[in-house]
N, C-alpha and C positions, 0 to 999 in steps of 0.2 A: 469586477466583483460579482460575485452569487448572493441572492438574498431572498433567504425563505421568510414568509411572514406568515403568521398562526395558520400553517400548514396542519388540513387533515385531508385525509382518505380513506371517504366510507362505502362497506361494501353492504348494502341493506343496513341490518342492524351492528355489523362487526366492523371497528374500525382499524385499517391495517397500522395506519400513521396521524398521531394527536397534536395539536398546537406545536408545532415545530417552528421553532424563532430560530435563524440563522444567519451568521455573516461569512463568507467564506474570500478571504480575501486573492488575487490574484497572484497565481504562482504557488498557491498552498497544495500540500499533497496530505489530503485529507483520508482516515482510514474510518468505515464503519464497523463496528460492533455491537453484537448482542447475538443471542439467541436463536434457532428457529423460528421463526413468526414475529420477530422483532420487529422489521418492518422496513428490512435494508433493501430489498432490491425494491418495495414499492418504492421507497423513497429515489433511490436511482434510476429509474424508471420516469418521475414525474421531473426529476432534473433534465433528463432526455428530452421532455416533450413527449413521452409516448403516455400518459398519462395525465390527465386534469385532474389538480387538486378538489376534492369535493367544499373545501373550504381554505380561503387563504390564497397566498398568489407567491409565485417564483418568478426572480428577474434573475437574467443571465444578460450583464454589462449594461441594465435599464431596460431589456427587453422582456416582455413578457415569455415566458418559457416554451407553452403552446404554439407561440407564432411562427412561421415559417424564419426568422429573420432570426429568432432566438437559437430553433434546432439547426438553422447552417453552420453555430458556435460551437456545436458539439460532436467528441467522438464518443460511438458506444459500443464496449466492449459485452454483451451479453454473456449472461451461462455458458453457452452455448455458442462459440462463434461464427456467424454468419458465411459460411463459405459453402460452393458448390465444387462439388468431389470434381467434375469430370473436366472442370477450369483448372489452367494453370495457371501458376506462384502470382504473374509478372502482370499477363491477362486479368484475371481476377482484380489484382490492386488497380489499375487503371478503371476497370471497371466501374470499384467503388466511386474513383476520383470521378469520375466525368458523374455520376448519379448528385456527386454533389458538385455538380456545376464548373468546375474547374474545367479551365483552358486545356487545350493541347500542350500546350509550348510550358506551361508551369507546372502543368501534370507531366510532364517529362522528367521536369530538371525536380519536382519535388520524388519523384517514384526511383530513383537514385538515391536518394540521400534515405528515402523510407525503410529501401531494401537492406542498404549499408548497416541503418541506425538498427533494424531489427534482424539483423545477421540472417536474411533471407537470399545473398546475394547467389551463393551456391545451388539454391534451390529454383531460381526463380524461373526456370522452364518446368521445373515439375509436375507434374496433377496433383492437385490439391487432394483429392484421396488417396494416394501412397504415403502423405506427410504421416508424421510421427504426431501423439497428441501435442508434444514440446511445439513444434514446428508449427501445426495449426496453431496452435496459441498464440506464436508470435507474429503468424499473419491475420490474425483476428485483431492483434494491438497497429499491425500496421495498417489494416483498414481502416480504423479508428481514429489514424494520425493521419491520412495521406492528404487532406486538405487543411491540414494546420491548426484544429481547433482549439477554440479557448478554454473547451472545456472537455476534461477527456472524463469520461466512465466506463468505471470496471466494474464487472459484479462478477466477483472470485478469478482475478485473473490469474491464479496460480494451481485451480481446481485439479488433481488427478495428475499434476506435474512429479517426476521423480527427484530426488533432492539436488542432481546438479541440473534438471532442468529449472527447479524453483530458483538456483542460484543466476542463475541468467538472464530469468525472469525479472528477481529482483534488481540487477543491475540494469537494465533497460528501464525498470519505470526510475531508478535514480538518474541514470539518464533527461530521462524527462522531464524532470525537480526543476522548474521556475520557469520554463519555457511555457507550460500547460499546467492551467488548475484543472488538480486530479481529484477526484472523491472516486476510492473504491473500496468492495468491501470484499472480507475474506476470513473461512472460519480458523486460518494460521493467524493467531495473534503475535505469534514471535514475528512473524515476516510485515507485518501492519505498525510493530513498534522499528524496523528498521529502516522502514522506507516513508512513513509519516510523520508531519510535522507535529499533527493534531489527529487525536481521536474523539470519535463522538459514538457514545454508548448507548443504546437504543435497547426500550426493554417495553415489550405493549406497544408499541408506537408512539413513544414520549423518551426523551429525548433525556435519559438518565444522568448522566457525566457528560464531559467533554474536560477537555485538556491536554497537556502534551503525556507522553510515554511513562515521565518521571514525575508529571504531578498526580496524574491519575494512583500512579504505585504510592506515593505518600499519602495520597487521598484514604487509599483503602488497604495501608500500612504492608503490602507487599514488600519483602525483603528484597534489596536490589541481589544481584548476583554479579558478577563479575568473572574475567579468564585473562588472566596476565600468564605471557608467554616471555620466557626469557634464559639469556647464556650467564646460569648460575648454580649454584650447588644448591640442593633440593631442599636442603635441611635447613640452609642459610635462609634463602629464602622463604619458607616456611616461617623462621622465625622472627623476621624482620617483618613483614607483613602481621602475624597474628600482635605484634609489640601497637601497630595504629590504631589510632583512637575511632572506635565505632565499628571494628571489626568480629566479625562474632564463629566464623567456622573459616577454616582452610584447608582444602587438600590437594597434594602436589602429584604430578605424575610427570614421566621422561618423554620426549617428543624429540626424535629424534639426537640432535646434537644441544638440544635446550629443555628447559622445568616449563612446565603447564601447573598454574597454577588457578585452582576455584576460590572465589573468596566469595564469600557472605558476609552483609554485615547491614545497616541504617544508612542512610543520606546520602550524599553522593560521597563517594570513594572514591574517584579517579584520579582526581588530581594528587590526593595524599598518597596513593598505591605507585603511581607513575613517579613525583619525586622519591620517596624511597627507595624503588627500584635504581632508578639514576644513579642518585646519591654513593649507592652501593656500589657503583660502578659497572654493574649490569649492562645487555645491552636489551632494550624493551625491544620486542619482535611484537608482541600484541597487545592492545589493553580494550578489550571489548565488554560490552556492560549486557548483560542479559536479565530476563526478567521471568525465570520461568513461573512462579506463582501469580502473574499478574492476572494469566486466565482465567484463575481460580476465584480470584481475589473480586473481579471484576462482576461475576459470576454473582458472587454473593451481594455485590453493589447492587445486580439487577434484581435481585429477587429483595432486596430489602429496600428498594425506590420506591 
């Protein structure tokens, strides 16, 4: 377990991060939000151990944070990934491994499974300056991981990626869902509400919201959104869907051999959208819940905290 206690961080008079009370429990894949200057990467920074709290104390698993014993628990993915152009893929990773301490023989058998899990396996004779920024990204997450830490941090691990590198991205840190507590942060809220457990909303450096994806959107009455995909007739569909209770906008488009359908409406809808379609005899191909107002929505939470 991670545990912030009346956490601040002052710089003279400006303080970046105020009484921050925290529990972060083990396996959790935490997302930060807010702002410019809200005060996420301080805050991800002092999880690291690269930064002491000006008031307050972090424990990572009963350690203090600063301590050497604390930052051997942690991986940190920076802005900016940590890598030298003229090292290569394979090189490099080991590199990191033995900087933290790691044996030969486990740094072997773990720089295997690192290269596999971060689809570097192709790459891994490369110079790290030919890579793509896709590629460095994912050797900046595999540095991150190569000695197994308890605690992994990201600050924007999806920065400058193109959308099927975000997509890859995302699926590596799900990947990593319960094996490593993750806190990271990132200005795509859509991709923070599909890969987190829990969000915590940071406005000034105090600690606005917190909650999961669907409480925060009822928190600050965001309309859910939804995209049911399915082998139906457009119309039918259409109006079997606008007939359920809580449902407020629909519209349909052809995808290929199936209806894409957008639904709008209050509370959770999946379950009722999903047996309908059933019922109907349809075959569901997708039912994914998006939240595109929630950026907005959230936005206005911080500015009114």
């Amino acid at each position: 377990m991670i545990v912030l206690t009346g956490v601040s961080k002052w710089y003279g008079v400006h303080a970046a991060v105020r009484d921050l009370d925290l529990a972060i429990e083990a396996g959790e894949q935490i997302g930060l939000v807010g702002l410019n200057g809200a005060g996420k990467t301080t805050t991800l920074r002092m999880l690291a151990g690269l930064l002491r709290p000006t008031i307050g104390r972090i424990r990572i698993e009963g350690r203090d944070a600063v301590t050497p014993g604390a930052r051997a628990l942690v991986g940190l993915l920076p802005d900016r990934p940590p890598i030298y152009d003229d090292m290569r893929v394979e090189a490099f990773l080991r590199f990191a491994g033995r900087l933290r301490g790691m044996r030969p023989r486990a740094l072997a058998r773990r720089l295997e499974e690192v290269l596999r899990r971060c689809g570097l396996g192709d790459v891994r004779d490369a110079p790290l300056g030919t890579l793509s920024h896709g590629y460095r990204q994912r050797v900046g997450i595999a540095q991150a991981i190569v000695h197994d830490p308890t605690l992994l941090v990201l600050d924007e691990p999806i920065s400058g990626l193109d959308p099927l590198q975000i997509v890859e991205v995302r699926d590596l840190l799900r990947d990593l869902r319960g094996e490593h507590t993750v806190v990271l942060s990132s200005h795509h809220l859509g991709e923070l509400t599909q890969t987190c457990d829990r969000l915590l909303v940071l406005h000034e450096g105090r600690l606005a919201a917190e909650g999961t994806p669907d409480e925060l959107a009822q928190r600050v009455g965001a309309p859910r959104e939804l995209v049911v995909r399915a082998r139906a007739d457009a119309e039918s569909l259409e109006a079997t869907l606008r007939a359920l209770p809580g449902i407020a906008e629909v519209r349909t488009r052809a995808v290929g051999g199936a209806v894409e359908a957008w639904v709008r409406g209050e509370g959770e809808l999946r379950p009722s959208v999903a047996r309908a379609v059933v019922e109907a005899g349809w075959d569901l191909l997708l039912l994914e819940a998006r939240q595109s107002e929630l950026e907005q929505a959230l936005q206005r939470l911080e500015e009114g905290s």
